[in-house]
N, C-alpha and C positions, 0 to 999 in steps of 0.2 A: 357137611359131608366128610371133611377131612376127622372131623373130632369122632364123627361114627366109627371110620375106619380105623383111629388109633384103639379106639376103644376096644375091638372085638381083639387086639395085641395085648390088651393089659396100663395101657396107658388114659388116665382117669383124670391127669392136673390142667384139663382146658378145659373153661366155661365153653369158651365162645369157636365156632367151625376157623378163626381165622390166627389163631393165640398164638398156635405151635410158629406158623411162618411169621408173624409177628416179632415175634421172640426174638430168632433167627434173622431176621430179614438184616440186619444191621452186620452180620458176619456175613451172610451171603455177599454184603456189596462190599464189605471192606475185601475178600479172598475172592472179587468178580475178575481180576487183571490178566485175563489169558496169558496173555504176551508179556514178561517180566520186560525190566529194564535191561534186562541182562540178553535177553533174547532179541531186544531190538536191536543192543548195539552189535552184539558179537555174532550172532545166528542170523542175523538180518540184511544188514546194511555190509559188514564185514566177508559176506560170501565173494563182495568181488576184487577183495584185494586189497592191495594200497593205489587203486586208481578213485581218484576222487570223484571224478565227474562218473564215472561207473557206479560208485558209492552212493552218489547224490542222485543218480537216474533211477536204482532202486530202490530209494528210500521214497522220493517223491511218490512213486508208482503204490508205494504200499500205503501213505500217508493218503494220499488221493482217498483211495479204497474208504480208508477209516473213517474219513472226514466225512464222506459221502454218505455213509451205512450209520452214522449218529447225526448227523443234519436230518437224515430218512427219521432216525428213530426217537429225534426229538418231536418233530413233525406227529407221527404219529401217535405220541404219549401225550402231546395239545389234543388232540383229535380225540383221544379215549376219554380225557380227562373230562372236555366237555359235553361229551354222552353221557358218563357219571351221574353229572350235573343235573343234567335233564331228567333222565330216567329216576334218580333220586327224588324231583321235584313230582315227576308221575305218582310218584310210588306216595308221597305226602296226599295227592290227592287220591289214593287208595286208585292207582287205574293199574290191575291184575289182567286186563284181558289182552290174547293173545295181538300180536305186532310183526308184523312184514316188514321183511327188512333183504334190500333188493340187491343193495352192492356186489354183495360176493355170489347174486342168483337168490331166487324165492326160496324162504324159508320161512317158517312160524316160529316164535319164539315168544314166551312169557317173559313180560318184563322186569321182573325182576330175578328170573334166573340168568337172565341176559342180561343183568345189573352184575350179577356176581362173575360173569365169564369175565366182562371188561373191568373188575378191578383185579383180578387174577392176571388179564394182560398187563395190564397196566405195572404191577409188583415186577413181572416179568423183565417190564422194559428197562426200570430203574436201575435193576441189576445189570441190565445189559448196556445201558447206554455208559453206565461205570465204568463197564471194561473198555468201551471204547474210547471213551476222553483220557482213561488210563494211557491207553497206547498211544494216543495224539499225542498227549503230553511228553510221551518218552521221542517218537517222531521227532518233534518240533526241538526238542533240546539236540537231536543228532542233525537237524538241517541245521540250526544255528552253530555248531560246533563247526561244521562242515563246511561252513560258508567260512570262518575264521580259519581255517586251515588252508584256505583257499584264497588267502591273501584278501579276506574282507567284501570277497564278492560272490556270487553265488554261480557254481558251473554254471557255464553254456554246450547250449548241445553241438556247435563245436569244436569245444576242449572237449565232449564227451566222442563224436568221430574223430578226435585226432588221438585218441587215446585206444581207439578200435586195434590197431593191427599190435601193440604188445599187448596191451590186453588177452586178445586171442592167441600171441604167443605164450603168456603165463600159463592161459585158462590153461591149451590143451596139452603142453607141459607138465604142468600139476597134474591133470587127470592120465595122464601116461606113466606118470609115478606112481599115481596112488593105486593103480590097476597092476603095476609090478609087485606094488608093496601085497594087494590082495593076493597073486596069485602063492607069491614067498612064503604070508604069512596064514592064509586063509582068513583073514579077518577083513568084512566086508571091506570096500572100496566108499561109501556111503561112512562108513564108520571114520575114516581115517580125512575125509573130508570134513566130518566135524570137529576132529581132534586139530584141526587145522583153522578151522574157525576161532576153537577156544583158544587156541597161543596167536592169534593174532592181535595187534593192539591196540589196545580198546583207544577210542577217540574222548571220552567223558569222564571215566571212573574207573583209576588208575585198580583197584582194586579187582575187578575185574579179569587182569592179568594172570594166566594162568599158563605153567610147563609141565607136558606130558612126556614129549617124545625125550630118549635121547639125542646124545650130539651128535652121532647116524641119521637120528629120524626114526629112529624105532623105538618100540614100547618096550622097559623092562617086565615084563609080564611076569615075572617073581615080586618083586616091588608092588605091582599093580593087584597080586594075587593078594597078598598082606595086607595092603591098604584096603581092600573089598572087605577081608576079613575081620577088620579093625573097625570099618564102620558098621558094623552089627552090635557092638557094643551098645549101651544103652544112650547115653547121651555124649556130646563132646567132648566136655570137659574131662571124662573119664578116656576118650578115644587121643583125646591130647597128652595127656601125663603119658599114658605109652607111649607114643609116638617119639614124645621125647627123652624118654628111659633109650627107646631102639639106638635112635639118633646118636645119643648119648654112647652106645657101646659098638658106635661107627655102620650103625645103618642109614644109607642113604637113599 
């Protein structure tokens, strides 16, 4: 079906209905990681501060989730896999007639078109259950950082109630800044909340580290105009040697 469809575009180089995803299938999983490393630690876990047990409440909460939705979607790539199996073995014995199949409510289905739905699932989950150990993976590296920052033991919930009242002094602190800083500057409130994430300091990967604001707390939005217009350039290397030309005749 798919080799049909390429085909009436002008595309001629697959034998076979499943070549093109074939092909591909190995970049789709290596580029499946929704959530970088980078998003775990600093967009994620880093929303609540320098409170630890804060840190580690949210991160559990998200880790939970993940763990939960690839346990699910291991479970049911075992499950597809050995329908496959079966239906593959029908299909040896030539059985083409139609099949009732109740789970999801009655429906008729050929089996081997219903062969080809479930390895189509199946392609699906491999990609997906990638992103999800991705994200475990990056998870479990910020609980154990977290737990060693923590003097080797893991928050309790509570150091996490004892940590409530400045907590919510910081939270609503910051959000009554950054609701001045929008209405001064017009630049969302939302926006200045992230730029708050990014300069915060990373727990894992010093590299990470990243300064936007000035030493006010405000954006050079001249600076920031330049820089926009610098990464249009074609690749870095080229967007670096300027940089450092600018630099060089005291732009900072």
């Amino acid at each position: 079906m798919i080799k049909e469809e390429l085909e009436k575009f002008g595309f001629f180089t697959y034998k076979h209905a499943n070549e093109k995803f074939n092909e591909l299938k190995e970049q789709f999983m290596e580029m499946s990681q929704l959530k970088s490393d980078y998003d775990i630690e600093k967009m994620t876990i880093r929303k609540e501060g320098n409170f630890i047990a804060h840190n580690f409440h949210f991160l559990m909460r998200q880790y939970s989730l993940a763990l939960s939705e690839a346990r699910r979607m291991l479970l049911e790539k075992e499950e597809t896999e050995r329908k496959i199996l079966e239906l593959q073995e029908d299909l040896k014995n030539d059985v083409k007639k139609k099949i009732i199949y109740t789970r999801e409510g009655k429906q008729e289905e050929y089996t081997d078109i219903y062969l080809r739905k479930l390895i189509n699932r199946l392609d699906g989950l491999e990609i997906s259950i990638v992103n999800k150990i991705m994200s475990i993976r990056g998870f479990e590296a910020c609980r154990l950082a977290l737990i060693e920052l923590n003097g080797g033991t893991p928050p309790t919930n509570k150091q996490y109630q004892d940590e409530e009242p400045k907590y919510w002094e910081w939270f609503l602190t910051k959000k009554a800044l950054q609701q001045s800083k929008q209405r001064l500057t017009g630049i969302e409130e939302g926006v200045w909340d992230n730029i708050d994430y990014l300069e915060s300091k990373p727990i894992i990967n010093d590299n990470f580290q990243r300064k936007v604001l000035t030493d006010k707390g405000m954006i050079n939005l001249d600076k920031a105009n330049a820089d926009i217009e610098l990464r249009k350039l074609t690749n870095n290397k080229e967007y670096n040697n300027i940089t450092k030309k600018l630099i060089s005749n005291g732009f900072k």
